[in-house]
Structure formats: C-alpha cells, structure tokens
C-alpha positions as CSV (number, residue, x, y, z in Angstrom):
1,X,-80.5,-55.3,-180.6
2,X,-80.6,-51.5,-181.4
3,X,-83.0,-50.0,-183.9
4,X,-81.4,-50.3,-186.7
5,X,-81.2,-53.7,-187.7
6,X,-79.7,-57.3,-187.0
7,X,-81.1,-59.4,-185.0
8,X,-84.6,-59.1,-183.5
9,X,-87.1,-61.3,-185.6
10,X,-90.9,-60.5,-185.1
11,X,-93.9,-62.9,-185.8
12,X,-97.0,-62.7,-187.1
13,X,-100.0,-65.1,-185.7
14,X,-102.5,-66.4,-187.8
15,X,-106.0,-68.5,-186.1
16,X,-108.2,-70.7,-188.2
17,X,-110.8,-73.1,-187.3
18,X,-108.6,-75.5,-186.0
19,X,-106.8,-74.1,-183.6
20,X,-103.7,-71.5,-183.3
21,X,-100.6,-72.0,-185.9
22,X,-97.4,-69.9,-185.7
23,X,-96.1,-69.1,-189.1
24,X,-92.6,-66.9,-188.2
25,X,-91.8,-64.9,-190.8
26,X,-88.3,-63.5,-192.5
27,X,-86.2,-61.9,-190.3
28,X,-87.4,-57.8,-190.0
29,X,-85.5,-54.4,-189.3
30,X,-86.6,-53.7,-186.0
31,X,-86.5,-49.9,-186.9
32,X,-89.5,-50.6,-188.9
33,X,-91.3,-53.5,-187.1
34,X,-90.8,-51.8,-183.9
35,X,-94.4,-50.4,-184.0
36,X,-95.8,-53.3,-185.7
37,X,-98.6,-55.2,-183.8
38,X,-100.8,-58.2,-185.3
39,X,-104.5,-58.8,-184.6
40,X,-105.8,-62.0,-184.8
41,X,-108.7,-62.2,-186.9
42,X,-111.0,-65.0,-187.3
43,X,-111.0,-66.7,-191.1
44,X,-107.0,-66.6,-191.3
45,X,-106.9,-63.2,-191.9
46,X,-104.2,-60.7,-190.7
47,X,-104.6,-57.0,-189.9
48,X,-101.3,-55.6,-189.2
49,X,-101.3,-52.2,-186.6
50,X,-98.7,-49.9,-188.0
51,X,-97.4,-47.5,-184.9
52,X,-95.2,-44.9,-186.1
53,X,-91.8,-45.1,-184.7
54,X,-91.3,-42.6,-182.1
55,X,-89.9,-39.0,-183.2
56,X,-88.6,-37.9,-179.6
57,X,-85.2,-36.2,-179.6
58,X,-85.7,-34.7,-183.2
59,X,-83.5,-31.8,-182.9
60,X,-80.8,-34.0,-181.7
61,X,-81.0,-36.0,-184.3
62,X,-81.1,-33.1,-187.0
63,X,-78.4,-31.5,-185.7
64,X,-75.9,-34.7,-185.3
65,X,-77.1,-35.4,-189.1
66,X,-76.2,-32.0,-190.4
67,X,-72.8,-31.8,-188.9
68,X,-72.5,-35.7,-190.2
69,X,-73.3,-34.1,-193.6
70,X,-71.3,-31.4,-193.6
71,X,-68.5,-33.7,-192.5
72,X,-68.8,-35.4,-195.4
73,X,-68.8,-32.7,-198.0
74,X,-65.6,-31.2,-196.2
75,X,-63.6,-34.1,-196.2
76,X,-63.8,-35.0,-200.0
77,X,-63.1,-31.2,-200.4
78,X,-59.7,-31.8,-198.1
79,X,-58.3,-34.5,-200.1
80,X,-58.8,-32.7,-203.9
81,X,-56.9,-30.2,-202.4
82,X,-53.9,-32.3,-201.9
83,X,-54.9,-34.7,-204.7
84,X,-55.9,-31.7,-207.7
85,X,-52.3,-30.6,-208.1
86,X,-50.9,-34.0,-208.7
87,X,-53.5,-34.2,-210.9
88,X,-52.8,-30.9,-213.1
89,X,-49.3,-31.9,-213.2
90,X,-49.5,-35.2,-214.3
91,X,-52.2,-34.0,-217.4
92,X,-50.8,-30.8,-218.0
93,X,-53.0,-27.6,-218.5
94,X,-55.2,-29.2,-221.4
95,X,-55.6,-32.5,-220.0
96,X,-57.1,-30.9,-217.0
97,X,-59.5,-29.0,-218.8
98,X,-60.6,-31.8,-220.5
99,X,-61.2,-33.9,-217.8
100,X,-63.2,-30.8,-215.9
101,X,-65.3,-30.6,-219.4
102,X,-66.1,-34.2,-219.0
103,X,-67.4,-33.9,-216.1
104,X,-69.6,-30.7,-216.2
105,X,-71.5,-31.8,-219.4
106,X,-73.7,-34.2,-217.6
107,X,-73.6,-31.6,-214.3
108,X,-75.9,-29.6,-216.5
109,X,-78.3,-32.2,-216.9
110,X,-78.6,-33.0,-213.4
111,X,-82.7,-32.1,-214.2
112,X,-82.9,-35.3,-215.8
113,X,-84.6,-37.3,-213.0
114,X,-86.9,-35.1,-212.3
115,X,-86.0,-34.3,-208.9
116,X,-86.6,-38.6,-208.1
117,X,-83.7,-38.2,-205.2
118,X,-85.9,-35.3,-203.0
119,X,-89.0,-37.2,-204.0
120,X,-87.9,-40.2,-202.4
121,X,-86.8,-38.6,-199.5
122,X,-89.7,-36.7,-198.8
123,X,-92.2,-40.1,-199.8
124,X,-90.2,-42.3,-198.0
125,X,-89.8,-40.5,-194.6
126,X,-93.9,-40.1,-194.9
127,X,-94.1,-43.6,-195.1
128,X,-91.6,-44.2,-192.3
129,X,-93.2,-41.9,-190.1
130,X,-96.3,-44.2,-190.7
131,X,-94.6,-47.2,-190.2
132,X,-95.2,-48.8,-193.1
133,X,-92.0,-50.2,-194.6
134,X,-93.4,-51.9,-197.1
135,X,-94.9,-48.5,-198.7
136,X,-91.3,-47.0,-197.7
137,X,-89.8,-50.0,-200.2
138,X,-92.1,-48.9,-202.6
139,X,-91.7,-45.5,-202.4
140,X,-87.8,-46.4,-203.2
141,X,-87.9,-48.7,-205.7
142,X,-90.7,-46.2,-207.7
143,X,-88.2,-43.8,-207.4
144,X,-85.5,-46.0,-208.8
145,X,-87.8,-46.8,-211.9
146,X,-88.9,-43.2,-212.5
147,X,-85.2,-42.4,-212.7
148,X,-83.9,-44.0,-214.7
149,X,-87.3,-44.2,-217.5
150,X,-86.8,-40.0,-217.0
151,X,-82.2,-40.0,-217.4
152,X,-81.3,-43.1,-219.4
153,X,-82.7,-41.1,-222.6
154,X,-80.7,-38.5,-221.4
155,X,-77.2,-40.5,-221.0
156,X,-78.0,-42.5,-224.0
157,X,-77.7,-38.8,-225.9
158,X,-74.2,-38.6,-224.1
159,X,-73.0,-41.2,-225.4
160,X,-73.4,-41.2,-228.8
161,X,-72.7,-37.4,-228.9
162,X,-69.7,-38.2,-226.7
163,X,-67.4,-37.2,-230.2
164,X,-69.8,-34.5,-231.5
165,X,-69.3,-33.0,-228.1
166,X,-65.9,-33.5,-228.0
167,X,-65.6,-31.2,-231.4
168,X,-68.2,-28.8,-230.0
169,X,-66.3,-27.7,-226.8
170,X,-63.2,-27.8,-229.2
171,X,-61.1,-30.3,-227.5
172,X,-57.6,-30.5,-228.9
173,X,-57.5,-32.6,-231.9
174,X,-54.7,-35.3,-230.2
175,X,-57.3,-35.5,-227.2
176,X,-60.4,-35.9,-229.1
177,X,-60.7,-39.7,-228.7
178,X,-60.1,-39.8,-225.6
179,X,-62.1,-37.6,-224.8
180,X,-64.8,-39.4,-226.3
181,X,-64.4,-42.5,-224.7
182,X,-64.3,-40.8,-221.2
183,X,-67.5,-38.9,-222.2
184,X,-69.3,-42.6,-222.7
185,X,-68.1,-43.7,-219.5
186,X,-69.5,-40.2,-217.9
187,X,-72.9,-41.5,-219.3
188,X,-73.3,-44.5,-216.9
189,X,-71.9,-42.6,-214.0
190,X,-74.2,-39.6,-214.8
191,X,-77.2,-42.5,-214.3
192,X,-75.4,-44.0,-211.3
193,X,-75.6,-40.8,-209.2
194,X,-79.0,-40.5,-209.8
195,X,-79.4,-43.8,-208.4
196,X,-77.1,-43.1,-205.5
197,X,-79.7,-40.2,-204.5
198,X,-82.4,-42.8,-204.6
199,X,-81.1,-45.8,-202.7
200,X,-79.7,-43.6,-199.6
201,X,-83.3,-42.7,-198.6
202,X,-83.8,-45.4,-195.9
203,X,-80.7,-43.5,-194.0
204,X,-82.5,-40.5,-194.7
205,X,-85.3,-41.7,-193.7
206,X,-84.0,-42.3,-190.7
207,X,-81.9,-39.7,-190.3
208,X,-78.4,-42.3,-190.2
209,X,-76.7,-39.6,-191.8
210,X,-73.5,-41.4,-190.2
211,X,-74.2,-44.5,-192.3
212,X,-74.7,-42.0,-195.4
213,X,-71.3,-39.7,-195.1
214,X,-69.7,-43.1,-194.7
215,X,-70.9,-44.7,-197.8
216,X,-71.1,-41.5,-200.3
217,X,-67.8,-39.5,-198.9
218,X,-66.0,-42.8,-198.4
219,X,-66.2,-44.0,-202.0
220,X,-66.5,-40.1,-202.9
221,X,-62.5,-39.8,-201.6
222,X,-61.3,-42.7,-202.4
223,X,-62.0,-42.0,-206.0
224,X,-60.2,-39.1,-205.8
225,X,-57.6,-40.1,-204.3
226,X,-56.5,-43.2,-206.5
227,X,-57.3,-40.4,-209.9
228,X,-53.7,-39.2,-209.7
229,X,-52.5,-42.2,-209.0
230,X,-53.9,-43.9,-212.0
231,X,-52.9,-41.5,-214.5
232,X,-49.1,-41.6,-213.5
233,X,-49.9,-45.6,-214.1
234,X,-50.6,-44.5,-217.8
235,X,-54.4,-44.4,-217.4
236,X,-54.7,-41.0,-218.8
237,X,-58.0,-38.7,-218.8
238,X,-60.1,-42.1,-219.6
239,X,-58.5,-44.0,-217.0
240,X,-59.3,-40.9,-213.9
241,X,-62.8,-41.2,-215.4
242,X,-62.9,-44.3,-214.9
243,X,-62.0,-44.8,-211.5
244,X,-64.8,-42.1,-210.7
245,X,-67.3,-44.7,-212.5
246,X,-66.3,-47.5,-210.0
247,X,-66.1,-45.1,-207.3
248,X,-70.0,-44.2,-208.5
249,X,-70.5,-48.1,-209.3
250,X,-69.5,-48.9,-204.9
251,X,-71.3,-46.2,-203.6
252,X,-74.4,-47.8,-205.6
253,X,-73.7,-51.1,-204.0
254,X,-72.6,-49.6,-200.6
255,X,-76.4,-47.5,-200.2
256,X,-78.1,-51.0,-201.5
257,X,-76.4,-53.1,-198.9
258,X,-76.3,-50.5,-195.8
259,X,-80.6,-49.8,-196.9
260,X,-80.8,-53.3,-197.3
261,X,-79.8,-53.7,-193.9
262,X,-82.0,-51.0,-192.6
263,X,-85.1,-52.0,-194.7
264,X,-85.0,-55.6,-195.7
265,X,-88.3,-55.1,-197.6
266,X,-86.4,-53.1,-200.0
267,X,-85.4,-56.4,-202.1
268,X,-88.8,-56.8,-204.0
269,X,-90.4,-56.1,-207.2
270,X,-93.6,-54.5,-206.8
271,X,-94.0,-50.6,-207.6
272,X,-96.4,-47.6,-205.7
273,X,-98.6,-47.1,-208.8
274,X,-100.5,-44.6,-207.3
275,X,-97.1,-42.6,-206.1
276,X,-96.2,-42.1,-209.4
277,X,-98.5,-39.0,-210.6
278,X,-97.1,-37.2,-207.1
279,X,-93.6,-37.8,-207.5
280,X,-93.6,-36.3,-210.8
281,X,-95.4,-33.5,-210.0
282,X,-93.3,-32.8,-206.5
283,X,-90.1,-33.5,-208.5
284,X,-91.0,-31.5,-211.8
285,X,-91.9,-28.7,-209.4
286,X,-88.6,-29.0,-208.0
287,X,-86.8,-29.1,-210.9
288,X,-88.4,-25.4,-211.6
289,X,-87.5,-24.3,-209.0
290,X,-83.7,-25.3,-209.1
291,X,-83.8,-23.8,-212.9
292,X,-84.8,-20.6,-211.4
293,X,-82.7,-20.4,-208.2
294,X,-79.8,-21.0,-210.5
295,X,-80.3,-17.9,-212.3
296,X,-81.2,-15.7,-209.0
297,X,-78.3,-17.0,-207.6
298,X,-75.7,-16.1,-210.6
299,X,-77.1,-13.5,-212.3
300,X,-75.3,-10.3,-211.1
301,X,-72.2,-12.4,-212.0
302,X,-73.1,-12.3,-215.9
303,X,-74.3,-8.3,-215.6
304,X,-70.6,-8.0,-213.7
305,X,-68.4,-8.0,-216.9
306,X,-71.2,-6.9,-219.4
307,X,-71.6,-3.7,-217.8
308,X,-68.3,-3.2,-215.9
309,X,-65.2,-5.1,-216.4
310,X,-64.1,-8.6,-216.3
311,X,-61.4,-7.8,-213.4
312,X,-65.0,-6.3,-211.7
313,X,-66.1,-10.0,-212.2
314,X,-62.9,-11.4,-210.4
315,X,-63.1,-9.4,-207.3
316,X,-66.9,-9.6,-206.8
317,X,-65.8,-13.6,-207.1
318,X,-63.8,-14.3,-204.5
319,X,-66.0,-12.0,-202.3
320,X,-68.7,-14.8,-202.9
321,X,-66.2,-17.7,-202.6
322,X,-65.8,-16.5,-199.1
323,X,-69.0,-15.3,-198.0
324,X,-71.0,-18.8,-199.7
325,X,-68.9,-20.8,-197.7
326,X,-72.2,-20.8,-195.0
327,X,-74.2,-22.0,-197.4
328,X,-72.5,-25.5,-197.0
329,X,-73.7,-25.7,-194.0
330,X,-77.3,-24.8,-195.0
331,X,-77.1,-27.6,-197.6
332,X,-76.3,-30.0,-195.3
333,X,-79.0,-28.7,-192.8
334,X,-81.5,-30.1,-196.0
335,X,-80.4,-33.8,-196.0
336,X,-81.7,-33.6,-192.7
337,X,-84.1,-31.2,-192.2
338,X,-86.5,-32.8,-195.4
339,X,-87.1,-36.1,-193.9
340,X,-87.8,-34.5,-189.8
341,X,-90.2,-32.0,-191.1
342,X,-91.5,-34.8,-193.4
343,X,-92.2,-37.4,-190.4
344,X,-93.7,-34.4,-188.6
345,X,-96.9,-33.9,-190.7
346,X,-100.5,-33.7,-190.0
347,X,-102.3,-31.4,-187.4
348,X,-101.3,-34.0,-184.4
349,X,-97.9,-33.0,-184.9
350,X,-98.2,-29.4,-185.3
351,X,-96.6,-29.0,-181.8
352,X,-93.4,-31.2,-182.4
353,X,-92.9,-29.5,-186.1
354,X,-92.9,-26.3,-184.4
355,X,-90.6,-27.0,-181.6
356,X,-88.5,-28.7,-184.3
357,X,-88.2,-25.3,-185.9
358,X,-88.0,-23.0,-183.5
359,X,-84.7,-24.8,-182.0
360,X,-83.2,-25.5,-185.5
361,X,-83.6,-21.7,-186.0
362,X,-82.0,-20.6,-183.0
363,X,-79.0,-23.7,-183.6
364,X,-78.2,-21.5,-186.9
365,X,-78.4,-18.0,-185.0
366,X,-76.3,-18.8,-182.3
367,X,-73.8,-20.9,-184.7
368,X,-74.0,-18.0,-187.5
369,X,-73.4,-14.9,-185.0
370,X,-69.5,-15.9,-184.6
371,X,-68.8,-17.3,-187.9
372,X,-69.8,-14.1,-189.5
373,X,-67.6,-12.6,-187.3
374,X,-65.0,-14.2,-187.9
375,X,-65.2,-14.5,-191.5
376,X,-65.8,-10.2,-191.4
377,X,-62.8,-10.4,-189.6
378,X,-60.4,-12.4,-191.2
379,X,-61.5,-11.0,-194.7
380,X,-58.6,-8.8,-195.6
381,X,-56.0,-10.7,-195.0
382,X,-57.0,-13.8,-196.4
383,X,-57.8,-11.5,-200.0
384,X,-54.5,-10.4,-199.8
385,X,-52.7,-14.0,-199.2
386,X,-54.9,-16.1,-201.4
387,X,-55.7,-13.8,-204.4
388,X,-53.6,-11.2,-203.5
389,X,-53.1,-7.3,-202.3
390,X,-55.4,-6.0,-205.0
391,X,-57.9,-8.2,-203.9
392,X,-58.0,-7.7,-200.6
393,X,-58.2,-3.6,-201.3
394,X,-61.0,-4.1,-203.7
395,X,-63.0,-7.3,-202.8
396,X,-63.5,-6.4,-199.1
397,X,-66.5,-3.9,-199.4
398,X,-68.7,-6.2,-201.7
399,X,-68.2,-8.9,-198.9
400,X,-69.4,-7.0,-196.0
401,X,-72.4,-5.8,-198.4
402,X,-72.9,-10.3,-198.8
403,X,-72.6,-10.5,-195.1
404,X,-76.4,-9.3,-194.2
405,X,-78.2,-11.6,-197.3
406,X,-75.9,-14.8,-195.9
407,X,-77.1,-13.8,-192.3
408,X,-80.8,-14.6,-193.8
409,X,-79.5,-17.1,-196.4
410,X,-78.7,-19.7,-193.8
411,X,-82.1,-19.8,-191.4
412,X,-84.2,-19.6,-194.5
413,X,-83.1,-23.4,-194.7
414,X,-85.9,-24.0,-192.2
415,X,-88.9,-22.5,-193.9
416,X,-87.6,-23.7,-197.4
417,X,-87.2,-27.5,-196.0
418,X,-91.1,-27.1,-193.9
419,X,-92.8,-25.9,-197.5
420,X,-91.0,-29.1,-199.5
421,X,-91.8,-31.2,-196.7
422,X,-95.4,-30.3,-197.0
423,X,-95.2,-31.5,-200.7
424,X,-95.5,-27.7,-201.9
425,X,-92.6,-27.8,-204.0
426,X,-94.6,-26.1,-206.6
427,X,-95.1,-22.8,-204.6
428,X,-91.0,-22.4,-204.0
429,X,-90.8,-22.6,-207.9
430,X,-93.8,-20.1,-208.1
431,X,-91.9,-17.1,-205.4
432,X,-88.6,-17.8,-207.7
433,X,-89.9,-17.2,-211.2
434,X,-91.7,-14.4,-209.4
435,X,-88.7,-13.2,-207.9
436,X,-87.0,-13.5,-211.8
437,X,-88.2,-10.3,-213.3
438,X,-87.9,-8.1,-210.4
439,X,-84.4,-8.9,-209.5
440,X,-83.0,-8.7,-213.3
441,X,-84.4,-5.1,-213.3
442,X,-82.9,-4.5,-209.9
443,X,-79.5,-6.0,-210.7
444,X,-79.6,-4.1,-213.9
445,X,-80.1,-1.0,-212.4
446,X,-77.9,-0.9,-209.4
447,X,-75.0,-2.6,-211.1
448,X,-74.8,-0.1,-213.9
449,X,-74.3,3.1,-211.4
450,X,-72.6,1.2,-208.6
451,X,-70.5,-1.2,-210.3
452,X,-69.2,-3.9,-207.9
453,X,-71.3,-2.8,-205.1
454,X,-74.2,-2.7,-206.4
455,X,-74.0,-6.2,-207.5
456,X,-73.2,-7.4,-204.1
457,X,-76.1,-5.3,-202.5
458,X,-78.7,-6.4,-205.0
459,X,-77.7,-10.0,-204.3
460,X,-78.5,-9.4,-200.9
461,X,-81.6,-7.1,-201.5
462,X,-82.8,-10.6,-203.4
463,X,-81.8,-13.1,-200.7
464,X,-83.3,-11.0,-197.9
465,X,-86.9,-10.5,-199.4
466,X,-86.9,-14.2,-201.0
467,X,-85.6,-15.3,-196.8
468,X,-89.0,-13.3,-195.8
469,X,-90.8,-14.4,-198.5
470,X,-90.0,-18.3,-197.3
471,X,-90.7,-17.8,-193.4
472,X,-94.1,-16.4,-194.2
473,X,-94.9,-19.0,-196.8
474,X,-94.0,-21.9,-194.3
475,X,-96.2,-20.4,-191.5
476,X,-99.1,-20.7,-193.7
477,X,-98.6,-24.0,-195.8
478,X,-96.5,-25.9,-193.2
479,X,-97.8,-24.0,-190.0
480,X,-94.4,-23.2,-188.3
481,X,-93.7,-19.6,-187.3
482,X,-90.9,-17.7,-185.8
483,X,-91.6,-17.1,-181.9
484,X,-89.4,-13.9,-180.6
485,X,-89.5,-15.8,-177.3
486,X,-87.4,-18.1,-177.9
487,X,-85.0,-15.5,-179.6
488,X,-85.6,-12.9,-176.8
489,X,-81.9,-13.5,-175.3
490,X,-80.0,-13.8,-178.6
491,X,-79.3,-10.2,-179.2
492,X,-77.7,-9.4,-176.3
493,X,-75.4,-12.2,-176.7
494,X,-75.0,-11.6,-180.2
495,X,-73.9,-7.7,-179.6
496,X,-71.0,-9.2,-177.7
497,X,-69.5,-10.0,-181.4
498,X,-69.4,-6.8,-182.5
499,X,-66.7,-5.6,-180.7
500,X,-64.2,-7.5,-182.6
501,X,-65.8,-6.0,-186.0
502,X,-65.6,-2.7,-184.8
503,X,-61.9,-3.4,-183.7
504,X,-61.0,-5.2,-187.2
505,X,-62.4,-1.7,-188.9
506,X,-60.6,0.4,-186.7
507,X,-57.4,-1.2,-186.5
508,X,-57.5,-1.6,-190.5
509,X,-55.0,-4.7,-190.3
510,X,-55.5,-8.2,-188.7
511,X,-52.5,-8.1,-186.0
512,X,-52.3,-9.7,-182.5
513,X,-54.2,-7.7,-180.7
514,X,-57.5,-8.3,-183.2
515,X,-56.7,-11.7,-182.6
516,X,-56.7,-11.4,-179.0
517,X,-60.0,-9.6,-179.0
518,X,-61.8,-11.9,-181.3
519,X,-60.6,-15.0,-178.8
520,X,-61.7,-13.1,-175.9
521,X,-65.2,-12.0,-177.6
522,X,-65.8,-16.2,-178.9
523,X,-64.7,-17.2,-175.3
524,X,-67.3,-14.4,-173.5
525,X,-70.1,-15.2,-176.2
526,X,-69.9,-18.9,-175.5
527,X,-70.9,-17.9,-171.8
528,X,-73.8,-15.8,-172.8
529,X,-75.4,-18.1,-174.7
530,X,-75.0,-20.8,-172.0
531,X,-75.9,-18.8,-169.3
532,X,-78.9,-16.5,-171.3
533,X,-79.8,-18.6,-173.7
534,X,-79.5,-22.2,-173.6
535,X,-82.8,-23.8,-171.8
536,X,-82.1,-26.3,-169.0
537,X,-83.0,-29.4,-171.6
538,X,-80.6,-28.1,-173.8
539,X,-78.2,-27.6,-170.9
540,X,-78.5,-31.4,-169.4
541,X,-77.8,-32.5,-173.1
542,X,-74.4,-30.6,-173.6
543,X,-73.4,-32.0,-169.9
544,X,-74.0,-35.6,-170.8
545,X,-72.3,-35.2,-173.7
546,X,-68.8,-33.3,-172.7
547,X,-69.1,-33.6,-169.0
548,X,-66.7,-31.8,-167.1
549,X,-66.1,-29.1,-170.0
550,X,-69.0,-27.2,-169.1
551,X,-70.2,-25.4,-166.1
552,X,-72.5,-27.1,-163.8
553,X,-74.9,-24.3,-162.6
C-alpha cells in the first residue's frame, strides 16, 4: 500500500479492568496514520502519538509539483487556442464580448473569500506536518464555511444585478437577456471556484500536485473544449456558460472525492473554532496585499496612454506579454512552495527550510539563465510575426529594459512563499502599500520624459527593490537566507549564455547562424552546470531518473 491511501487499516487498543479489547476502527489514509501510535492507558483512555510524516526529499517533491502545475496551466491555455476561434466565429464579434464580460465581472471579486483558498493551504499543511488529520479536516471544512459566509453575499448581488449589469456594461439590447441569465449562472460558478481552492488542500498538502493538475486542468479543458461545440448545438452565450458551471460543478466533486481519498476524516461536521480569528486575519492580509500588487503590477500601463499615446500603450503591451511569460512558472512554483515551507516550521526545522531554499533558488537560476536568453533572443522576430514589423522595431527595447526585473521577479517566489508560510501575510501587504506611493511618483516621472522606456525601466526599478525587499524580509521572519556558496559556480556557467545575446545584437536579424550559436551555447551550458554546478546528490538523482542520457563521471 503506498502512502496515499487504499488499503492499509490501523487500530487503536483500548485496556480496561477486565482485560484487553480490540475495537478496529474505520479504515484510515495511511499518509496520515502513518505516524500515528496508540498508548494504552489504564481507565479506557486513549492518547494518540502524532509523528509527523517524514519531509525527506522536499525539493524533489517541490520541483515535480511545480512542473505538474505548470503543466496544468499550459495545457488549458493550448486547447483555447484552438477552441477560442471556433468560438468567435460561431458568436460573432458581440457575442464574444459578451461572453468575456460575463466572465470578468465576478473575476473582479475574486477578494470575496478572503483569501479562504491560501489559508487553507497554509493551515492545513501545518496541521499535516503535525500529523494531525483530524485538525487538517478541520482546517478544510473551516475554510469551506468561511467561504462561502464571506462570497455567497457577494454572488447573491450578481445575481439579482445580473440585468442591471447587463445595462451598465451596455450589452446590445437583443443580447440583454441572455446576458442576464448567463450572469446568474456565473454567480454559482463564481462560489464554486472558491470552493474548488478549498477542497484541493489535502493534495496540497501533500504536495500530489499530479492528482491536482488532473482534477482542476482536466475538467478545466474539457469545458473548454465542449463551449464551441455547444453553441453550434444552439446553446448560445447562456449555454457556453453553462458548460463552464458543470465544468466548475466536476472539478468540485472531483477535489472532494480524490481528498476524500487522501484524508478520509474530511467527511465530518465539526469546525476549528479557534482557527477561525487566524484565517481571517492571514486571508484579509492577503487580500491587501493582492489589492496592492495589482496596482504595482499595472500601473505604468494606465500612465502609458495618459501621458504618451495609446499606440505607446500597445507596444509596451506585447513587450510584457512576452517578458511575463516567466511569471507562470513562478505561480506555479507557489502551489508548491506554500505548503513545503509550511510543513517546515519551527526552530527544529530551521536546517531543512533552508536547504529547501537554497536549492529551489538555484533550480530557478539555472532554469532562468537560458530562458532569458532565449526569449532576448527570439524577441524580434516573434514582434514582427505576431504583432507585426512596427512592433518588432518599437517593442524590442522596452523588453530588454523587463528582462533584468523578471530575472529577480522569478526567485523572489522563494522569499514571498517563506514570509506567507510563516503566517506573515500582513507584512507582504505592509512593503506593497509602502511600495504604492514611491513607485506612482517614480513611474510618473520617468514615463513623462522617457515615454515607453521609462515605463518599462520603472517597472523594473519596482520589481528589483520589492525582489530585495522580500529576500531580506524572509531571512528575518522566516529565517532563510541566500548563501553565495551554493551560487559560487553559477556565474561562470551563466556567462556562457551571453554569447548568443551578444551575437543576436550584432547580427541584428534571427538567421541560421544565431540559431546555431544559441544551440551550441544551451548544449555547452547544460555541461557547465552538470559538471560545476550540480552536487553529487543532485547528480545521482538526474542518473536514476534518465539513465543513460547523462554522463557518468
């Protein structure tokens, strides 16, 4: 039986003045009974021993989750791309943009449960770590209730605003109704997803992030897929809205059944009272802190057209399409980096939370070295295809000037998952409503006498100082620290990659030969970070897991 569930049934032993009786109990995940010993007490009473599952291979773990995770948000992102043009053809330019409108409206609200979804993660994997899963079921089901008391206000406005809304955003009159309707079907799906947030946490918890792509992606594409296909069956806007509502409705019951599985104590009734007051003020601070990080994140995209043009706005655009295309990756570095750092506190751990970050920071260096390479390199002519010539003459220079805050962007991850592990969710909204006032004079300024530039380079000017900000904050709240030892080797590697750059600037044009170089440069960097940087755990691990690919000396 393997540690996640089905089959092995522990007991619990009981003595009494008449002898020994052997009362088995329900059948019990072994991921969570695995460290749970009874004593045998005198009087009939119990004292159950709760040993923390065991946290060895960490990194591993994190890693495997985030590439699950980022799997999973690439693949949905595959099939719209085939699906969306069915789609726009079979509503027409309107019916699109109503169906968009439908489903941003409650996007905007996604403050309305209080950040429940981190909460339980972080809560949960505490609880986990302590191997107590009937705390962990509580923690969830808290969660769940906190939810839904904080959104179902909030979709109840939805829904009988849908038509005021529908006037408001001035929907063409002949799709008014419709649009209506579908806007009070968005309501339950708007609660739904904050559910879905919820329930996962036992994968989370456990860092399945495998069971969790399946389950949320699965439903996730299948949804999309079937949309065009239900509105050439005469379904309409309200009928693609619908199918996402049962798409929402399975990936509900899919997350109940697969946690269910995973933590059988999850099917009960009984609440964490005294979880409550710190779930609401983690998740409020969270919330804050989102609120804020939205504004430092798009502000210089509003001072764009204000103070230069809109075309301005449009260039500096697709710059950031291109460049925030790492910060997927970082995202999905979050799912699993929350609940690791989260089992990982308290002093006895200190030593595993720091190993834990000093290889997940030198995972993202090593990964993010090439890939901003090859992004730097293939800039121009992907401008010039996609957008078009124009682009690709004007939109180059703000990306290069994005380059150096994404560079930071990405590790910062770390530091910003150890400081919400620690429960300090509070102090991240604190730096970014400090950050607020700084950066809308900054932006101001430099925008208004560099134009496009100077929006890209205060963007950066922002993300580097809040990136410094966050690695200092974590090495006193959550005790982790960046140790130049283990990143001694990485810039010699690393300098390998910019040869290509240099050869991309020079040659002006992506051709054969850049192509050739930039092969030749991946190929040679690979080497040098097996052969400089790499330590031999690290090495035994790649050989068991691709054998005869890699070298073996």
């Amino acid at each position: 039986m393997n540690r996640h569930g089905r089959g092995l049934t522990p007991e619990r032993f009981f003595i009494s003045t008449k002898g020994f009786k052997k009362i088995a109990t329900s059948n019990v995940n072994s991921a969570d009974a695995e460290g749970v010993t009874a004593v045998i007490e005198p009087q009939n009473a119990v004292r159950p021993v709760l040993v923390p599952p065991s946290t060895a291979g960490m990194t591993t773990k994190v890693v495997k989750g985030s590439l699950w995770t980022l799997a999973g948000q690439v693949a949905p992102l595959a099939v719209s791309l085939v699906a969306t043009p069915f789609t726009i053809r079979l509503l027409g330019a309107e019916g699109y943009g109503v169906l968009i409108l439908v489903g941003l409206i409650p996007t905007y609200l996604g403050f309305a449960d209080l950040g429940m979804g981190i909460a339980s993660t972080k809560f949960g994997s505490e609880a986990y770590a302590a191997g107590d899963a009937e705390k962990e079921a509580r923690t969830v089901r808290t969660a769940a209730v906190l939810s839904l008391a904080l959104s179902v206000p909030f979709g109840v406005l939805i829904f009988v605003l849908s038509g005021w809304l529908a006037t408001l955003f001035n929907v063409p009159e002949h799709l008014h109704a419709e649009a209506s309707l579908a806007l009070k079907v968005a309501a339950f799906t708007f609660i739904l997803n904050f559910l879905n947030s919820i329930f996962n946490t036992p994968q989370l918890d456990r860092l399945r992030m495998d069971l969790n792509t399946f389950v949320t992606s699965g439903f996730r594409m299948l949804g999309i897929a079937a949309t065009p296909i239900v509105i050439y069956l005469g379904g309409g806007i309200l009928g693609a809205v619908v199918v996402l509502f049962i798409a929402s409705l399975a990936t509900l019951a899919g997350h109940i059944y697969v946690s269910g599985r995973l933590l059988p104590q999850l099917f009960d009734i009984s609440l964490d009272r005294q979880a409550l007051r710190p779930m609401l003020k983690f998740g409020g601070a969270i919330v804050g802190a989102s609120i804020a990080a939205l504004t430092l994140l798009n502000l210089e995209k509003l001072i764009l057209p204000a103070f230069v043009t809109v075309e301005a706005l449009a260039y500096y655009s697709v710059a950031f399409t291109l460049a925030s295309m790492l910060i997927v990756f970082g995202k999905s570095m979050i799912q699993s980096l929350i609940p690791a750092f989260s089992q990982l506190q308290g002093d006895e751990k200190a030593d595993a939370r720091q190993t834990l970050f000093n290889r997940g920071l030198r995972f993202n260096i090593i990964l993010l070295v090439p890939t901003l390479t090859v992004l730097a390199v293939i800039a121009r002519p992907f401008f010039s295809i996609w957008a078009g010539e124009d682009f690709g003459r004007e939109s180059i220079l703000p990306f290069y000037i994005l380059l150096p805050g994404m560079a930071l962007c990405i590790p910062a991850f770390l530091p910003h998952s150890a400081i919400l592990s620690a429960g300090r969710a509070n102090v991240i909204a604190k730096l970014y409503f400090g950050e607020l006032i700084p950066y809308i004079v900054l932006v101001t300024l430099i925008t208004w006498h560099f134009g496009i530039v100077g929006a890209a380079a205060s963007w950066s000017i922002m993300i580097v100082t809040d990136a410094v900000f966050q690695f200092v904050i974590a090495h006193k709240i959550a005790g982790v620290k960046i140790l130049a030892s283990n990143l001694v080797a990485l810039p010699k590697a690393g300098a390998i990659m910019i040869v290509p750059t240099i050869a991309c600037l020079y040659i002006e044009q992506f051709s054969g030969i850049t192509l050739v170089v930039l092969g030749g440069c991946c190929l040679l960097y690979a080497w040098a970070i097996w052969a400089w940087v790499l330590m031999a755990d690290e090495q035994d691990l790649l050989r068991r897991k691709f054998g005869s690919l890699l070298p073996a000396g």
